[in-house]
C-alpha positions, 0 to 999 in steps of 0.5 A: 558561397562568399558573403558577397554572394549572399548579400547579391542574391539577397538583393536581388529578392528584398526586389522581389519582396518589396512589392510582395503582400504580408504572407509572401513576405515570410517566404525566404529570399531565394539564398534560402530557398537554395538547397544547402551546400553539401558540405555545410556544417558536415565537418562537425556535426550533421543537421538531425533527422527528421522526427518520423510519426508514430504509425498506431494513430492512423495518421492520413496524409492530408489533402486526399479528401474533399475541399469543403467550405462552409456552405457545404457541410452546413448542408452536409450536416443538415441532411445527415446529422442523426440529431435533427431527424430525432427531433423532427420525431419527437414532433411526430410522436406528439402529435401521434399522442394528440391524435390518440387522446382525442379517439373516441373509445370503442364499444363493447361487445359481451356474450352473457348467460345467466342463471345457466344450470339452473333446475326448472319444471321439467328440465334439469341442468337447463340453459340458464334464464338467459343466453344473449349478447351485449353492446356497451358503450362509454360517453365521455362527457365534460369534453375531456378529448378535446381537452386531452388534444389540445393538450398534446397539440400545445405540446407538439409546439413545444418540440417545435421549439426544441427542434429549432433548438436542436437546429441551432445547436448543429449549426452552430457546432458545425460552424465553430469546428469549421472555423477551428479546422480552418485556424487549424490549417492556417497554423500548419501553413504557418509552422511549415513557414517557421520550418523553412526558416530554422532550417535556414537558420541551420543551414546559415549557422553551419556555414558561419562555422566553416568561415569562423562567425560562429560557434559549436554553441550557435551550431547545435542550437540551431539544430534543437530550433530545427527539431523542435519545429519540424515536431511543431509541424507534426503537432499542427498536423495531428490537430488539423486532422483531430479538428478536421475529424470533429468537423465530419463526425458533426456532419454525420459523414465519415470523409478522408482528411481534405481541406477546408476554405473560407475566410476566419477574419470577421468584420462584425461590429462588437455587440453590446452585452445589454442589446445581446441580453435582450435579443437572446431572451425574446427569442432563444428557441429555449425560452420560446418552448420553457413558455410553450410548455408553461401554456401546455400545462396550463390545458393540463390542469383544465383537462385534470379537473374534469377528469373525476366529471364520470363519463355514462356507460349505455348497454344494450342487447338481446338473447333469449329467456329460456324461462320464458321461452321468448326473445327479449332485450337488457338495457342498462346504463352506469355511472360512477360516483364520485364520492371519494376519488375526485381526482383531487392528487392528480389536480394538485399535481398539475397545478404543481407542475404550472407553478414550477414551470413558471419558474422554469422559464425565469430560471431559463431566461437566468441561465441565459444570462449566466452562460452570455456573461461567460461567453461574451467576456471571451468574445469582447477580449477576443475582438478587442485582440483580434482587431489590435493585431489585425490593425496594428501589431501584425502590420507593424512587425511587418513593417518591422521586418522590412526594415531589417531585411532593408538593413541587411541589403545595406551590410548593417546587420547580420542575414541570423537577425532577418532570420529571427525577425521571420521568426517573429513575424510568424510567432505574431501571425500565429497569435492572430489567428488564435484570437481570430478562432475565439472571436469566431468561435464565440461569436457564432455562439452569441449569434446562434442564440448560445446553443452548442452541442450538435451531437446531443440526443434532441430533447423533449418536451416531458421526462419520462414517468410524468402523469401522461404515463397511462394506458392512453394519454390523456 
């Protein structure tokens, strides 16, 4: 095609473009998306082959599976990540324990003999004095049960939090790997934008050759710009599907590659740190249950210092005296005396345990603190570069770009410098939507009270081997 042909057909789409939004504006003039000259270029070097992907990796074509949007695997994730039933269990396990500390204790029955063999007149080897059966039973006193139910029921308010916690941490993990496997998908879009331009770079390079604009040099190097692209679209590739795959292992599905929709621009305002700070430590889930278990063992002492109070054991029964030769009853009643054991370790214990969590709930509200500090940096940066090339450096290349393709309508440059200048407008597009991922991606952090981690094993309120480690809880 001559040179005027090209500077017609470019006319004729710059039309067409100028009334085009800003991603119709990277889609190339209709003498690009013609398909090459067969012979373009083949006198001297032939364009390279398209990179093929590796077959181990087990690489699915993208868009055969669903098209979710937020909304959806929100829902998705609530009725199957494993991580939100394990906390809903840990409510039921304590209140399981709260019922079991407040049951009464059983009775006991024995069977009891005595002085059996014993020699009397007239009976050698006899029966014994007494053959019977006894009942016993322990009255626990100092109301140590309420105690010990109240306890576990403060603790029950404990998981409570936690699995609110444990809530947030899903969601909030489910939100950020959306909105990473959106920005994903964008910047494939965006490399398959940038691919159509090299290979009409190649194309045009090729063609300058043949009429002797251009240079073997300027021919391969489009080439290397061709075949580093097309691996850059390979690369965007495997990372939509790495983030896509994220995305449904949260969810707790196992979905073929699809799509996702939704918008990753934000138009929240910028929070401040103080205010942020403030909301944050009045009602983050994980301060919320550090004071819940500050008031739990805060009971813990009270029901150990009535622990050494002891409880009366009352028995009684009946059997018959083969020394008398009648029926007759037993009665008895025990207590323990408290003389050495008064529960003064475990007390001690307790009382250590209410004084570290004191310190656990500032320590929590600290880390707060700390871990805002980190994301909120990343989040104020992000907003001040999202906003900037949301409102000024994308629509100014934009309009860069425009001007150049006008230029170019009029013969005043050459068709490589629109071609660079798409390039460029891509490369900007790109950068956009990173800072437009980490503002989203912090964002939902400090909304979501900083909880990450929606695959984590849900918490509870006590580790193992605590003082509860008794027969029956107390």
């Amino acid at each position: 095609m001559s040179k005027f042909g090209i500077s017609a057909v470019v006319m004729l789409m710059a039309l067409f473009i100028d009334g085009a939004g800003a991603q119709e504006l990277l889609q190339s003039p209709a003498r690009i998306a013609e398909p090459p000259a067969p012979s373009a270029g083949s006198q001297f070097i032939n364009p390279p082959a398209r990179p093929t992907q590796p077959a181990s990796v087990g690489d699915t074509p993208l868009g055969l599976g669903e098209v979710l949007d937020l909304k959806t695997v929100l829902s998705l994730a609530t009725q199957n990540n494993p991580t939100l039933r394990q906390a809903r269990l840990q409510i039921s396990a304590e209140l399981a324990k709260a019922q079991q500390a407040g049951l009464y204790p059983n009775p006991t029955l024995a069977y009891a003999g005595e002085q059996i063999f014993v020699d009397v007149e007239g009976d050698t080897d006899s029966p014994g004095e007494f053959q019977g059966g006894i009942i016993s039973q322990r009255i626990v006193t100092a109301g140590k049960l309420s105690l010990s139910r109240e306890k576990y029921l403060r603790r029950a308010h404990v998981t409570e939090h936690l699995a609110v916690a444990q809530q947030y941490r899903v969601c909030n993990d489910v939100r950020i790997h959306f909105y990473r496997a959106l920005a994903a998908q964008q910047r494939l879009e965006m490399q398959r934008e940038l691919l159509k331009t090299a290979e009409d770079a190649a194309v045009t390079a090729r063609e300058l050759y043949n009429v002797g604009q251009a240079n073997r040099y300027d021919v391969r190097k489009s080439n290397v710009m061709l075949q580093r692209t097309r691996l850059a679209v390979q690369k965007a590739e495997h990372e939509y599907r790495m983030r896509f795959r994220e995305l449904t292992s949260l969810v707790g599905l196992d979905l073929p590659v699809g799509a996702v929709v939704g918008t990753l621009a934000t138009t929240e305002p910028l929070a401040t740190f103080d205010g942020t700070l403030a909301r944050i430590v009045a009602e983050s889930p994980e301060v919320l249950a550090a004071r819940a278990k500050l008031s739990a063992d805060r009971i813990t002492i009270e029901r150990e210092e009535v622990e050494w109070i002891p409880d009366i054991v009352f028995s009684a029964g009946t059997g018959y005296n083969f020394d008398a030769r009648e029926t007759v009853a037993v009665a008895d009643i025990s207590i323990e005396i408290p003389l050495f054991d008064r529960n003064q370790g475990t007390i001690s214990q307790a009382r250590a345990d209410f004084n570290r969590q004191r310190r656990e709930v500032r320590r929590t509200e600290l880390t707060l603190r700390q871990r805002l500090a980190m994301v909120y940096e990343q989040y104020a940066m992000s907003f001040e570069h999202a906003s900037e090339y949301r409102d000024s450096i994308v629509p100014e290349m934009r309009a860069a770009y425009r001007e150049l393709l006008s230029s170019y309508k009029q013969n005043r440059i050459e068709w490589r410098e629109v071609l660079q200048a798409q390039a460029e407008y891509a490369e900007v597009r790109l950068a956009q939507i990173s800072y437009e991922e980490q503002l989203r991606q912090s964002e939902v952090l400090i909304q979501g009270y900083l909880l990450d981690g929606g695959l984590n094993a849900a918490s509870g309120p006590m580790p193992a081997g605590h003082i509860d480690s008794v027969p029956k809880p107390r």
